[in-house]
N, C-alpha and C positions, 0 to 999 in steps of 0.2 A: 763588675762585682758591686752589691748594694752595699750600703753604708754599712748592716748589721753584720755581714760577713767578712766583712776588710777587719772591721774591729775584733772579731771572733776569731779567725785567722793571725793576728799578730798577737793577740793575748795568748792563741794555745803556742805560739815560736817563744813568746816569753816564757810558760809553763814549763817544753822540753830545753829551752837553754838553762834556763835559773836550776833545775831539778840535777842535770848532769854537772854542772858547776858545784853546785852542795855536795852532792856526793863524792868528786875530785876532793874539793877544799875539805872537808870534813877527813877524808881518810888524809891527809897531808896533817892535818892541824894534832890528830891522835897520833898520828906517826914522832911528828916535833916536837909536839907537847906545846905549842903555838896557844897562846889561848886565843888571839887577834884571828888567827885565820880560823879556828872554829868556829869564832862567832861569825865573821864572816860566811861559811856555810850555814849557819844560820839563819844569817840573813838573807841570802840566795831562796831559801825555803818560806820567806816572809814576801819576797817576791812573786815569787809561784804563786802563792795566795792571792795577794796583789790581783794578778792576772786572774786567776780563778774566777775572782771577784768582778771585774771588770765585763767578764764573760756574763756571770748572773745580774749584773747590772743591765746588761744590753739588753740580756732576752726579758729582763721582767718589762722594761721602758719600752719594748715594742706591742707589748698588751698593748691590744683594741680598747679604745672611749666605748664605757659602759655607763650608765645611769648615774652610780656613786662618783666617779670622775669620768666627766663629759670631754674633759680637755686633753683625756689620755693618762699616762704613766710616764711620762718623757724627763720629767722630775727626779726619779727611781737613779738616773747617772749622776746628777747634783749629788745626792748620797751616797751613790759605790764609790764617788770621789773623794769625797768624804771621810770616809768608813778608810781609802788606802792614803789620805795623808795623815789621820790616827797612827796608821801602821807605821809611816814612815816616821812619826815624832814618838812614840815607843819606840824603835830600833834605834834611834839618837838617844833615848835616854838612858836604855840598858848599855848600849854600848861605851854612854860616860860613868856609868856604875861599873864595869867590867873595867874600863881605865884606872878609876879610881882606886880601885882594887888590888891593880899589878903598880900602881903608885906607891900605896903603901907596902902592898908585900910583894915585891920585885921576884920573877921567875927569869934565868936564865933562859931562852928559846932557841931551838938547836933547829938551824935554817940548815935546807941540804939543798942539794942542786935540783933535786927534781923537785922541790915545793916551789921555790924562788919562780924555775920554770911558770909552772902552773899557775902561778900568783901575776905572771908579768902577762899570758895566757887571758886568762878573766879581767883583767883590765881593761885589753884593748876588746873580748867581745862583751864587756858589758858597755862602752865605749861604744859601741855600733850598736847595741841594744837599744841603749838608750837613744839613742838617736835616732834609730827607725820606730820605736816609740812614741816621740815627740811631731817627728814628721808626719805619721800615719793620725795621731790625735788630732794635728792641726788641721791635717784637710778633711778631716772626717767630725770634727769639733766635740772628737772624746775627752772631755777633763778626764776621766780616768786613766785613758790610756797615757795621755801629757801627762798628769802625776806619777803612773810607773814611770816612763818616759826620764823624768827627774831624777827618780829615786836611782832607777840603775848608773844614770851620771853619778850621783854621789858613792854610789857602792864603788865604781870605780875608782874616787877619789880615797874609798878607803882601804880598796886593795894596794892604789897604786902606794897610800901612806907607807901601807906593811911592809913594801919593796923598799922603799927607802930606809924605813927602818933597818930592816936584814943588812943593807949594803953598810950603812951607817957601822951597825954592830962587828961585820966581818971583816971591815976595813982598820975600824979604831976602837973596837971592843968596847962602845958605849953601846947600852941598850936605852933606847929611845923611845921603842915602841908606846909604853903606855902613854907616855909624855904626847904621841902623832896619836894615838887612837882619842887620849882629848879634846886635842884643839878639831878631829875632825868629829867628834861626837857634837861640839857646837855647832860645827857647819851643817852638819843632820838636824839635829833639832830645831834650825832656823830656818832650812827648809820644808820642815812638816808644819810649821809654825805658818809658814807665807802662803804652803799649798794649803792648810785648812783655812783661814784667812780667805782665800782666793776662790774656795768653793762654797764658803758661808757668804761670799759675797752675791753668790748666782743664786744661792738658796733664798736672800732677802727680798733680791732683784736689783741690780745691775743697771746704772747709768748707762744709757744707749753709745755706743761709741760714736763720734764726730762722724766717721766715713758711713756708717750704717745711716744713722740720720741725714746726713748731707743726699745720701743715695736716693732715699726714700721721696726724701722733699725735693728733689730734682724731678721726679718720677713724675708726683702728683702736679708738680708746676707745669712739667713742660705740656698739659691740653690747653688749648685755648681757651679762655673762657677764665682759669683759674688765675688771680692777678697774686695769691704766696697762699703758702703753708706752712702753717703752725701747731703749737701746741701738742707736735708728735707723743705719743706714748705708746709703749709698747712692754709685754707684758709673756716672758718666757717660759712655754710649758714643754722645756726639752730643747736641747742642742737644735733642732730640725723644725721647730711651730714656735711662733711669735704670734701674739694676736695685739690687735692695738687697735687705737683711734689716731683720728687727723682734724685737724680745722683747717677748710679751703676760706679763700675771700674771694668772692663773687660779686660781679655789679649785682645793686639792687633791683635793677628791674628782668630779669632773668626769672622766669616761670617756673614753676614750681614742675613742670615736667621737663624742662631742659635740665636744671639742676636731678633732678634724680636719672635722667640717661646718664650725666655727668659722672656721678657718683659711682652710677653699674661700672663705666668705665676703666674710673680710675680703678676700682677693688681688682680688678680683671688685671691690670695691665702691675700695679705693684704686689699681686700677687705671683704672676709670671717672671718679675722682672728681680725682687726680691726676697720672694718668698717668705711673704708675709700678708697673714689676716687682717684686713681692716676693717673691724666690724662697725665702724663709726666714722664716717666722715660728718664732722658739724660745719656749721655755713657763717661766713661771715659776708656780712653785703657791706658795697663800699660804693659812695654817692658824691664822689669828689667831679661831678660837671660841671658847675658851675663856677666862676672865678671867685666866688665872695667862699662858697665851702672851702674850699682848695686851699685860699690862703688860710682859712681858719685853722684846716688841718695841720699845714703846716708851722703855725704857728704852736699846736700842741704839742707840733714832735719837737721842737725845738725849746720847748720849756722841760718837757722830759728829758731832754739830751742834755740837761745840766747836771742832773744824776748819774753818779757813773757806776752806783750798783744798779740801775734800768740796763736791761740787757738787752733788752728789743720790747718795741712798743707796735703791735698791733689790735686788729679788731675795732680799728676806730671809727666810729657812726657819727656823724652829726642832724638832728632831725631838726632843721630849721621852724617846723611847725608845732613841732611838741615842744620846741627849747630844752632839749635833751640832747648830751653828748654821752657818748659811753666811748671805752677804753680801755684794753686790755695788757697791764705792763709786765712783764719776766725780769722780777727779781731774782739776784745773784744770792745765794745761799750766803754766801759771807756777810751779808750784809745783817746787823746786831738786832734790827728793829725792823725787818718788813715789813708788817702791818702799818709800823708809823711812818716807815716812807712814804708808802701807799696812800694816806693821811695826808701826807704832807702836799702831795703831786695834786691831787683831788682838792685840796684848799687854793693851790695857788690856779688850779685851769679854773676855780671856779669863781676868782677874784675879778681874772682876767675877762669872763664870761658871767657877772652876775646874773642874766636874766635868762641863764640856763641851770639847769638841773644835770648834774656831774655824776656819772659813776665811772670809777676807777677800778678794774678788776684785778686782784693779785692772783701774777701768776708763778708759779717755781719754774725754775731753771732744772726744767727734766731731759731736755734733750737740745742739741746745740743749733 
């Protein structure tokens, strides 16, 4: 089964569970006079949605690349994810206004054995919901469905509150409920809070995770020929397409048709292997033969490795004929002043090297 049917398939399991649960909880909650378990079917029906959603997410993100967007629709799931952690930090907020509510004007709730049932019932299968939710997101890289995924976890937690509550009340005649439908209206709204957070972060573009990049760059390292790679970037149009660039360091005397076999290569082999576009591999040449370059080189890394916001220094050229060095340094974001380190590094190789001409290139710290 392709990725669009697995996802479409567990969204319409959320659709007929969440729908027959409302319908339960709802006829329980008019029976009780419950207000916690109506709203609760409520939110079962806010789920449905959810899922609904996730569905119209899928199919608009698998539009064909057309003219207007060449690089597809794959973006369209950033937003149905979106769109359901909205949902999930409104049913946190209504449900602390409904708390607040029975705070101030306290309602007696008449729990019977066959609601309690059905409350303890929707627990354990939104408990499994959610969890086949999260599972099915993760191998499938639905943020949507992982945010239902979430959300029925916490519904659970606000079923399971209401159970405590009832037991609380019919044991020691405190009614507690609004008091649990609080503290867990917080725990709701700090989760719509970290999943909108968490989708606005893919919407901006997303630091490449360490094992993704470590992948990629192992990929492109291991042909012969390439002595590292740098400078990865990559560039998310949808759970499923990455597109990006790469900088190889090649010796310098490598021909400009060895280098481009090279190149067809790698794109071949990290697209198969990672599943990913690299529309740009750039070149760096490296001319360390002889013993007098070498040490010189050497001696740059080691003026650079006094700085410990330099995070890696590559791209290093030394043209003994033109008395030109270049070098390319990855500053750490933390660091207050980047440009003037960059400054800084540049004035001292260039003390050490007066009768050359220094450029230092700044680079961020986009990928590890």
């Amino acid at each position: 089964m392709d990725r669009e049917s697995r996802i479409i398939r567990t969204s319409i399991v959320g659709i007929v569970v969440n729908a027959l649960l409302s319908a339960f909880k709802a006829f329980v909650g008019i029976m009780t006079g419950s207000i916690a378990v109506t709203m609760d079917a409520v939110n079962n029906m806010t789920d449905a949605l959810s899922s609904l959603i996730t569905i119209i997410g899928t199919k608009l993100s698998t539009k064909k690349p057309d003219r207007e967007h060449p690089y597809g629709y794959g973006r369209i799931e950033y937003l149905s994810a979106m769109v359901i952690s909205v949902i999930v930090l409104y049913a946190g907020i209504t449900a602390m206004m409904e708390s607040i509510g029975k705070i101030v004007d306290p309602v007696v709730p008449d729990y019977s054995t066959v609601s309690l049932i059905i409350i303890a019932v929707a627990v354990v299968v939104k408990i499994f919901l959610g969890l086949y939710f999260k599972k099915v997101g993760k191998e499938v890289k639905s943020k949507s469905l992982t945010a239902s995924g979430v959300d029925a976890l916490m519904d659970s937690i606000v079923s399971a509150s209401t159970l405590v509550a009832a037991f609380i009340f019919i044991g020691l005649g405190i009614s507690l409920e609004a008091w649990l439908g609080a503290v867990i209206a917080i725990l709701v709204i700090r989760t719509g809070l970290e999943l909108l957070r968490d989708t606005l972060s893919d919407i901006l573009g997303r630091r490449i995770s360490p094992d993704e990049s470590k992948a990629i760059k192992d990929t492109v390292s291991s042909f012969e020929g390439v002595h590292g790679a740098y400078d990865l970037v990559l560039n998310s149009y949808g759970p499923d397409l990455s597109i990006g660039s790469i900088h190889i360091e090649v010796s310098e005397d490598m021909t400009a048709k060895e280098i481009d076999k090279l190149e067809r290569q790698i794109f071949e082999k990290v697209f198969r292997e990672n599943h990913v576009y690299l529309t740009g591999i750039g070149v760096y040449s490296t001319n360390y033969h002889d013993k007098e370059t070498k040490a010189v080189a050497e001696d740059i890394r080691s003026i650079v490795a006094k700085y410990p916001d330099i995070i890696q220094t590559h791209g290093l050229f030394i043209d003994r004929e033109a008395k030109v060095i270049t070098v390319d340094t990855v500053v750490s974001f933390d660091c207050d002043d980047r440009e003037g380190l960059t400054g800084k590094v540049r004035d001292e190789i260039g003390s050490r090297y007066p009768d050359y001409t220094v450029y230092v290139q700044l680079d961020s710290d986009i990928s590890d």
